[in-house]
Structures are given as structure tokens and as C-alpha cells.
C-alpha positions as CSV (number, residue, x, y, z in Angstrom):
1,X,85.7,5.4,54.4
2,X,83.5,3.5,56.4
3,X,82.1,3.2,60.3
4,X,82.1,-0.5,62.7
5,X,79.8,-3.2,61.9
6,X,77.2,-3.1,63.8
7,X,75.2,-6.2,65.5
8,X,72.1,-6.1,67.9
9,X,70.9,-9.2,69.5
10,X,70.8,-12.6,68.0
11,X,68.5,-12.1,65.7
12,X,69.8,-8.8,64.2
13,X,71.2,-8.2,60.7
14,X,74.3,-7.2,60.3
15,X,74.7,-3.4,59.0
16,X,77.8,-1.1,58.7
17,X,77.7,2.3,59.6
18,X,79.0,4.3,56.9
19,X,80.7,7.9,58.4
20,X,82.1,9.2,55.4
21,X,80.7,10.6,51.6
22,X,80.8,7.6,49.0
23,X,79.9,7.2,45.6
24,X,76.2,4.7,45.1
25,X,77.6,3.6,42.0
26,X,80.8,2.6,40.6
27,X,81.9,3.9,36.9
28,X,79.9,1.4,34.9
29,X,76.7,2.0,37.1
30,X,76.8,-1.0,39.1
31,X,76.3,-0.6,42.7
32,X,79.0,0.4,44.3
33,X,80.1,-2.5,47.7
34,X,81.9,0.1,49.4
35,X,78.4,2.6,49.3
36,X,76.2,-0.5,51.4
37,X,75.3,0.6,54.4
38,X,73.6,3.4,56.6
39,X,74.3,6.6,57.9
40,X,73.2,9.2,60.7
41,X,73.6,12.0,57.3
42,X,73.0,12.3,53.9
43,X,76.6,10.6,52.9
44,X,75.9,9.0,49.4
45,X,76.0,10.7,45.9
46,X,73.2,8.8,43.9
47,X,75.5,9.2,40.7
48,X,72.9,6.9,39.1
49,X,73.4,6.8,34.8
50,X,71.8,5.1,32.0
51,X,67.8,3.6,31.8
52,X,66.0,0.5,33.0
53,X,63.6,1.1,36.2
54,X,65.9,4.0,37.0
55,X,63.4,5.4,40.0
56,X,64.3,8.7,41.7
57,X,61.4,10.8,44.0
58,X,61.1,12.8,46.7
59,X,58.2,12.6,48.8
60,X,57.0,14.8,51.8
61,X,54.5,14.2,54.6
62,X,53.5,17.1,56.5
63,X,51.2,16.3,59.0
64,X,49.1,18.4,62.5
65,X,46.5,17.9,64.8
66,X,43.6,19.4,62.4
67,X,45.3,18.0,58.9
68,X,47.4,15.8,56.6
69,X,49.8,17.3,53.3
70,X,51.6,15.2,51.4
71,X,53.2,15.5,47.9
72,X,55.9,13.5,45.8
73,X,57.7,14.8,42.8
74,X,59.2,11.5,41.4
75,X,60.7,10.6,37.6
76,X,60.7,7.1,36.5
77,X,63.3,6.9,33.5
78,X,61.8,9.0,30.6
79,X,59.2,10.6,32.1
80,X,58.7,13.0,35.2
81,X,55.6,13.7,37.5
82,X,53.6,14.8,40.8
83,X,51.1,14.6,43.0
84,X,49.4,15.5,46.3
85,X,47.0,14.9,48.2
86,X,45.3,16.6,51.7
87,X,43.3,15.3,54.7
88,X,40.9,17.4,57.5
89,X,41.3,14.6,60.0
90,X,38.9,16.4,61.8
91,X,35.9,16.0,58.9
92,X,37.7,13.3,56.7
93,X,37.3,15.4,53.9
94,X,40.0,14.5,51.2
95,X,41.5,16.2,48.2
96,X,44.1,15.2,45.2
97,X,45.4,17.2,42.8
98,X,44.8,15.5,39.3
99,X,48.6,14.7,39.1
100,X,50.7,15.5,36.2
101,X,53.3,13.4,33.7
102,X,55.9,15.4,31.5
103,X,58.9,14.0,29.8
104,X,62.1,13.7,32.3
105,X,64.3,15.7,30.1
106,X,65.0,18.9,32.2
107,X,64.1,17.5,35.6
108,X,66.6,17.5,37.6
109,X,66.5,15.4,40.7
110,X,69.9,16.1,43.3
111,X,72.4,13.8,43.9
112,X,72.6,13.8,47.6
113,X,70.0,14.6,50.2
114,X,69.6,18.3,51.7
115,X,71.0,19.6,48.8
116,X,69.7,21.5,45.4
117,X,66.2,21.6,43.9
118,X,63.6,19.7,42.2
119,X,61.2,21.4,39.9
120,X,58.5,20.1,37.4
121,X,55.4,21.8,36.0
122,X,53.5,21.6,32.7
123,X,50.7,24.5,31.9
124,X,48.4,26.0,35.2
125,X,50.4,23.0,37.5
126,X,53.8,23.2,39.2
127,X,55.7,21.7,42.2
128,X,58.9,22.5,43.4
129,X,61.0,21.6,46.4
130,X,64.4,24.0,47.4
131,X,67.4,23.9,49.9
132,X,67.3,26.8,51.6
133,X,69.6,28.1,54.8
134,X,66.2,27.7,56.8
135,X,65.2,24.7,55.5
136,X,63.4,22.8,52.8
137,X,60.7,25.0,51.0
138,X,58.0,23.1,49.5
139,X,55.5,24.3,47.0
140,X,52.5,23.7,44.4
141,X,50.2,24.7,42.2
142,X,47.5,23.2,40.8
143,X,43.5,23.6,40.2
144,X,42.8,21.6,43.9
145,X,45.8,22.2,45.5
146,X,47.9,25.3,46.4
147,X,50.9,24.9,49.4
148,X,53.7,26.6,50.8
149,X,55.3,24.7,53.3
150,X,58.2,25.7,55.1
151,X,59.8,22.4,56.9
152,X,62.9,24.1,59.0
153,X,66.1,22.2,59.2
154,X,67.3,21.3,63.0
155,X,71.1,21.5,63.6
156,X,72.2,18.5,64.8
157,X,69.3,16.3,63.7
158,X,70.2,12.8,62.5
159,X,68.2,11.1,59.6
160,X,68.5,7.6,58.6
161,X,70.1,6.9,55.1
162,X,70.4,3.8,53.7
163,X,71.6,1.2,50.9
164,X,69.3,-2.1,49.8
165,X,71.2,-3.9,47.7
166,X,69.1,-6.7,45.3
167,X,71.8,-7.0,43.0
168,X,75.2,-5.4,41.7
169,X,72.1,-3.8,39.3
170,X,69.1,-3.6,41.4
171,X,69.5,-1.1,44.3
172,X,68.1,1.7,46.1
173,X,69.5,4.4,48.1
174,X,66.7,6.2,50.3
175,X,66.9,9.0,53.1
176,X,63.8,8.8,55.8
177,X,63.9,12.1,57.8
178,X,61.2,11.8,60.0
179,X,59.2,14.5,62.1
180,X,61.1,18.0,60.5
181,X,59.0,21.4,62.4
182,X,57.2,22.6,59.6
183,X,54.9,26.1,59.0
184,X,53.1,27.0,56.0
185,X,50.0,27.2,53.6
186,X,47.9,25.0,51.6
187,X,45.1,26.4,50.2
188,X,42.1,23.6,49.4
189,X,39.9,24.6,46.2
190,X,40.2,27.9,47.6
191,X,40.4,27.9,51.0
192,X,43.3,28.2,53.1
193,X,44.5,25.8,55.8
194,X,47.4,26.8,58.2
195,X,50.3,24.8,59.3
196,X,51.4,26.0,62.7
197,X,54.9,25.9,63.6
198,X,54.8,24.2,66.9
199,X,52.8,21.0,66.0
200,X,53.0,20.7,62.3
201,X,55.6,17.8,61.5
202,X,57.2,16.8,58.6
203,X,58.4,13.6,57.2
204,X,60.7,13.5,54.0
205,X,61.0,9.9,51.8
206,X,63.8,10.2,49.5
207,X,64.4,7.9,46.7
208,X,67.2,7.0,44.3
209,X,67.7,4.2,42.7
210,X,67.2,0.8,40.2
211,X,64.6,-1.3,41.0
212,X,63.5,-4.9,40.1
213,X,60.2,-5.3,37.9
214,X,58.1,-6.5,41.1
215,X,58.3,-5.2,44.6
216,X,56.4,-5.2,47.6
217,X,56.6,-2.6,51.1
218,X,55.3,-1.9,54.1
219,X,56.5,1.5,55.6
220,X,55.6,3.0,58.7
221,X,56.6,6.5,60.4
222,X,55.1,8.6,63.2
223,X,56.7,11.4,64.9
224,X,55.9,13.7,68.4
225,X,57.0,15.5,71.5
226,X,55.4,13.2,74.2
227,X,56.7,14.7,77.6
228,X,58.7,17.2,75.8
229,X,60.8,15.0,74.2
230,X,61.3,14.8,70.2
231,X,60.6,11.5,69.3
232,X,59.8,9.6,65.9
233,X,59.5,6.2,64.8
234,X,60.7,4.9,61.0
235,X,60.0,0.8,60.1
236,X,59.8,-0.9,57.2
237,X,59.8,-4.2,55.6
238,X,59.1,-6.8,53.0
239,X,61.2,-4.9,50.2
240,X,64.3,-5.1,52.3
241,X,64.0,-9.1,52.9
242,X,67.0,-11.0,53.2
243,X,69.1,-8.1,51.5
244,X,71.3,-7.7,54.8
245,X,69.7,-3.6,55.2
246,X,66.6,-2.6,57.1
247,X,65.2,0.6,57.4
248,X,63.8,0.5,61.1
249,X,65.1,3.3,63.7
250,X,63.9,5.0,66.4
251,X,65.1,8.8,66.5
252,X,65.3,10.0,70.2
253,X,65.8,13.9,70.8
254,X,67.1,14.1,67.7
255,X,69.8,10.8,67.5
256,X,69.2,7.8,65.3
257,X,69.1,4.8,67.1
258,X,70.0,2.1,64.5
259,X,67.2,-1.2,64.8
260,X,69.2,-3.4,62.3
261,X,66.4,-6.3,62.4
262,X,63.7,-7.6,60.4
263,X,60.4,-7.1,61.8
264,X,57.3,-8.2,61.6
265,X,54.2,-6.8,60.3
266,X,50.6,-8.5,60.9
267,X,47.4,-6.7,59.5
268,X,44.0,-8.0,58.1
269,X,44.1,-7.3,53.9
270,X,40.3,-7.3,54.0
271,X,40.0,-5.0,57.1
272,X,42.7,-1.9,56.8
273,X,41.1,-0.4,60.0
274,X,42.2,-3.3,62.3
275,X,44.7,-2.3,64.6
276,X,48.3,-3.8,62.8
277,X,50.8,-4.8,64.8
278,X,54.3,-4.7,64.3
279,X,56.8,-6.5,66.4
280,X,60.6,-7.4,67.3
281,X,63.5,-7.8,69.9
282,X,63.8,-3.6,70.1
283,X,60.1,-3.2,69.1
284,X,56.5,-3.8,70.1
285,X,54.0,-1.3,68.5
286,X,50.3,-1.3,67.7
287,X,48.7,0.8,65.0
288,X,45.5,1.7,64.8
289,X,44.0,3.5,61.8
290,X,41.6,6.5,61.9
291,X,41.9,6.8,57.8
292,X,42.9,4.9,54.9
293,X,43.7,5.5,51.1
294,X,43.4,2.7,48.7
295,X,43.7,2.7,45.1
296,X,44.6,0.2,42.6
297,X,45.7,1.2,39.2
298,X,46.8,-0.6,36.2
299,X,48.0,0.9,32.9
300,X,48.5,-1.0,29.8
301,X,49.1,-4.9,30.0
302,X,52.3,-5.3,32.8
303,X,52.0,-1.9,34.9
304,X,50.2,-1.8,37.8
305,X,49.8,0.0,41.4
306,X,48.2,-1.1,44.7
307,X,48.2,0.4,47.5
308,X,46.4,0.5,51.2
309,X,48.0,3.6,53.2
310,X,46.7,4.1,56.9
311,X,47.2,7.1,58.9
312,X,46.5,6.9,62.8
313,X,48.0,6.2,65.9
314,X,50.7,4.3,67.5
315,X,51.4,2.8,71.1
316,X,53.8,0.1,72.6
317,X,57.6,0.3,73.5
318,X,60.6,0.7,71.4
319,X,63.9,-0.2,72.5
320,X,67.2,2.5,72.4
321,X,70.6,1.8,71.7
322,X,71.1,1.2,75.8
323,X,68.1,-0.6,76.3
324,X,65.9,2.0,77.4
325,X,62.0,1.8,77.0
326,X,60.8,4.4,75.2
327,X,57.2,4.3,75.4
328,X,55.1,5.4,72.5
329,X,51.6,6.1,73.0
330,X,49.5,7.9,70.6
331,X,52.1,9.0,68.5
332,X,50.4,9.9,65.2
333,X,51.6,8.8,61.6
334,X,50.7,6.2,58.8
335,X,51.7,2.3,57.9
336,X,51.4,1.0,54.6
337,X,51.5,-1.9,52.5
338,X,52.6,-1.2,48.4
339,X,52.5,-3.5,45.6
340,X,54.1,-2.0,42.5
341,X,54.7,-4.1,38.9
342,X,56.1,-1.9,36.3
């Protein structure tokens, strides 16, 4: 059912590479022990049951030289919702759509990654993302906001999926399929905005799982074809502390290269445009913003959302499986830090 063990350097985590489909829960909705671990594919059916912080999303990332598209279509136990948001890097003009919230029942999220359909809409707003043989086909409408994204699926290609285990009841399964060719539309309060196959890029975030009452992230991603070669970068941390699972990979011509260690993020809270740096035994990079989106929303007494997300430029050196360096430099994407309470 499952792959080797795999260890990296003294200071690596231990992680097992899972080769084989596998259940994320067992019968009663636990997690499942045999489903901990990553993957180079989608492997894991997030048969996921019953309520309490029951989280399940998927979010996209389309990004180009000229512009930034991103958009989430996410359910948090009883009710359902969306969102989006675009960028002209070149202006710094920014646009959300006002988002939407409709009760869950109906919304169907899939069980495994690269497969089925998610749909939600409510009056003159709609969002939709489909398997097709092509690809994934990603759409809205709204007032602000009007896309049509095609991101193309590449034979071959490895994603990095993933288990964080908090508990035997607090878990997450989440795929992070970084730098997808993607073509399309989005129209912005009326005018239209091309994404050019050829240098549009697409990252997809997908999330299934239970999660504890307080949690804090940093994510990071970036993706590119310096010297012809495909190359993206996906790092996280904070959320996966001490859980034995890290998300951090570097994907080279189109192979995950599994970094299983904690790294370490250093940024200035009162200063999101410094340059962050993030740094380990496989990986020295430095991140340096060109635009950031903050908000910080609370609803009733307990709930509330914080977040500081930074898109821009990385450079440094990544390690491969065999020690290569793989220099990065320039390689645009975002880094984040979220605080969420709910």
C-alpha cells in the first residue's frame, strides 16, 4: 500500500511515500495511519463524514507577466462560498468580486484531486471548476469579475499531495500543483484581459480536511521556465510544526523532488515589502514583494481572519534529490502568512 521511508539529511523529517490509492479516513471518520504521507499523484480519497471544522476548498492561482487571477470555491461545514480577486501588475490596479455564502447542501466538493466538479452560485454570481480531458476549466460570474480559464493538464507531471496529521481527529489532506500552462479570459468590470498560453501559469491549492479551532501558515509558491526548463517552487510552514509532514518541494521538469524538512521563514510583520527570507539544508531563497493584500476580518465574537499575502519574486538556490543546485532567480509567485480562529 505504501512507498520507502524517506530521510534527507540530519535534520530532515521523516516522511513516507505513499504509491498506492488509500482511504483519508477510516469507517468512524478518524484519520486513517495507513493514509499519512505524500505522494507524486493524487492517491487519497478524502471520504471525510460528519461536522465540526469539516474544511474542504479548492483554490486556483493563475498568474502572467501583465496580471494575477485567483479564485477559491471552499465550504466550511454548513455553508458554501467563493471568491476572486485580480491584479494588473503592471498598474497595481486591483479587483474582488463581493464574494458569496450559500448553504452547503448541494455543493459537492470531489473526493480525490483531478477528478469531478465543483459548482456554487446564488442569483447574478456563479463559480465552477470541471475535469475535463484537456484539463481543468475554470469559470465565474459575478458583477466585477467574469473568467474563463483553461489550465491544461501535462502528462506526466507530478504534484505534491500530502497528509498533516494534528490528531486521529484533526487532519488535512491538500494537493499543491504548482505552475499548470494556462489560457483564458477574465473580463474586469467590463473589460477583457487575456491569459496567453505560453506564459500564463497556474497554481491549484486543494484542501480537504478537519481542522483545529486556531491555526497559523505561511505558504509560498512560484513557478517558471528559466533556461527552458519547467521549474516551480512549493514551501510551507508553521501549520505543519512538529506533525512529522511538510509541504516543501521543488518540482524540476516536471518531477517532485520531496524536501521533507522544516524551514525557516524570517519576515518583518510591520514591513510586508521587506525582502523574506526562507532558509534550510536543501533551500536558500529570498522573496521580495512587488504587492501585498492584507485584510483582517472578524465576524461575531470567536471568528476571525488575518492575512498578509505577497506576490513578487524569488532568487537563491534549491537543492534536488541528487544534490544539484538549481538556481532560482526571479522566479515570480507569492508567500504568505494566515492567521485563522473559527
Amino acid at each position: 500500500m505504501t512507498g520507502k521511508t524517506v530521510r534527507q539529511g540530519p535534520n530532515a523529517v521523516p516522511e513516507r511515500e505513499i504509491t498506492s490509492r488509500v482511504d483519508l479516513c477510516l469507517p468512524d471518520g478518524r484519520l486513517n495511519p495507513a493514509a499519512v504521507g505524500w505522494s507524486r499523484v493524487p492517491l487519497h480519497r478524502a471520504n471525510l463524514r460528519g461536522w465540526g471544522r469539516t474544511m474542504r476548498w479548492d483554490y486556483w492561482c493563475v498568474t502572467s507577466p501583465e496580471q494575477v487571477f485567483a479564485f477559491s470555491a471552499s465550504s466550511l461545514d454548513y455553508l458554501a462560498g467563493e471568491s476572486a480577486w485580480f491584479l494588473d501588475r503592471r498598474t497595481g490596479e486591483q479587483v474582488s468580486s463581493r464574494g458569496l455564502l450559500v448553504p452547503a447542501r448541494g455543493v459537492a466538493f470531489s473526493e480525490r484531486g483531478g477528478e469531478g466538479s465543483v459548482r456554487i452560485g446564488a442569483g447574478a454570481v456563479r463559480i465552477s471548476v470541471d475535469e475535463t480531458v484537456a484539463g481543468t476549466r475554470l469559470r465565474l460570474k459575478s458583477a466585477e469579475l467574469e473568467a474563463d480559464i483553461l489550465v491544461r493538464r501535462v502528462p506526466g507531471r507530478e504534484s505534491l499531495s500530502l497528509v498533516v496529521p494534528w490528531s486521529a481527529r484533526r487532519f488535512q489532506y491538500t494537493v499543491k500543483d504548482v505552475g499548470r500552462p494556462a489560457e483564458g479570459t477574465v473580463r474586469v468590470n467590463g473589460v477583457t484581459r487575456t491569459f496567453s498560453s505560453g506564459d500564463a501559469l497556474a497554481t491549484l491549492d486543494l484542501g480537504r480536511g478537519r481542522w483545529p479551532g486556531e491555526i497559523r501558515w505561511n505558504w509560498g509558491a512560484a513557478a517558471g521556465r528559466p533556461g527552458g526548463r519547467d521549474v516551480a517552487v512549493q514551501i510551507g510552514g508553521k501549520w505543519t510544526d512538529g506533525t512529522g509532514s511538510v509541504e516543501n518541494a521543488l518540482i524540476l521538469d516536471g518531477r517532485v523532488h520531496k524536501i521533507s524538512e522544516e524551514l525557516v521563514w524570517r519576515y518583518d510583520t510591520s514591513d510586508w515589502y521587506a525582502p523574506w527570507r526562507i532558509t534550510g539544508e536543501r533551500v536558500d531563497l529570498e522573496f521580495v514583494p512587488e504587492h501585498v493584500r492584507q485584510s483582517d476580518v472578524r465576524r461575531a465574537v470567536y471568528m476571525r481572519s488575518k492575512e498578509a499575502q505577497a506576490f513578487g519574486c524569488y532568487r537563491g538556490t534549491v537543492l534536488a534529490d541528487d544534490g544539484e543546485p538549481v538556481e532560482i532567480d526571479g522566479l515570480y509567485g507569492w508567500a504568505e502568512e494566515v492567521f485563522r480562529r473559527w
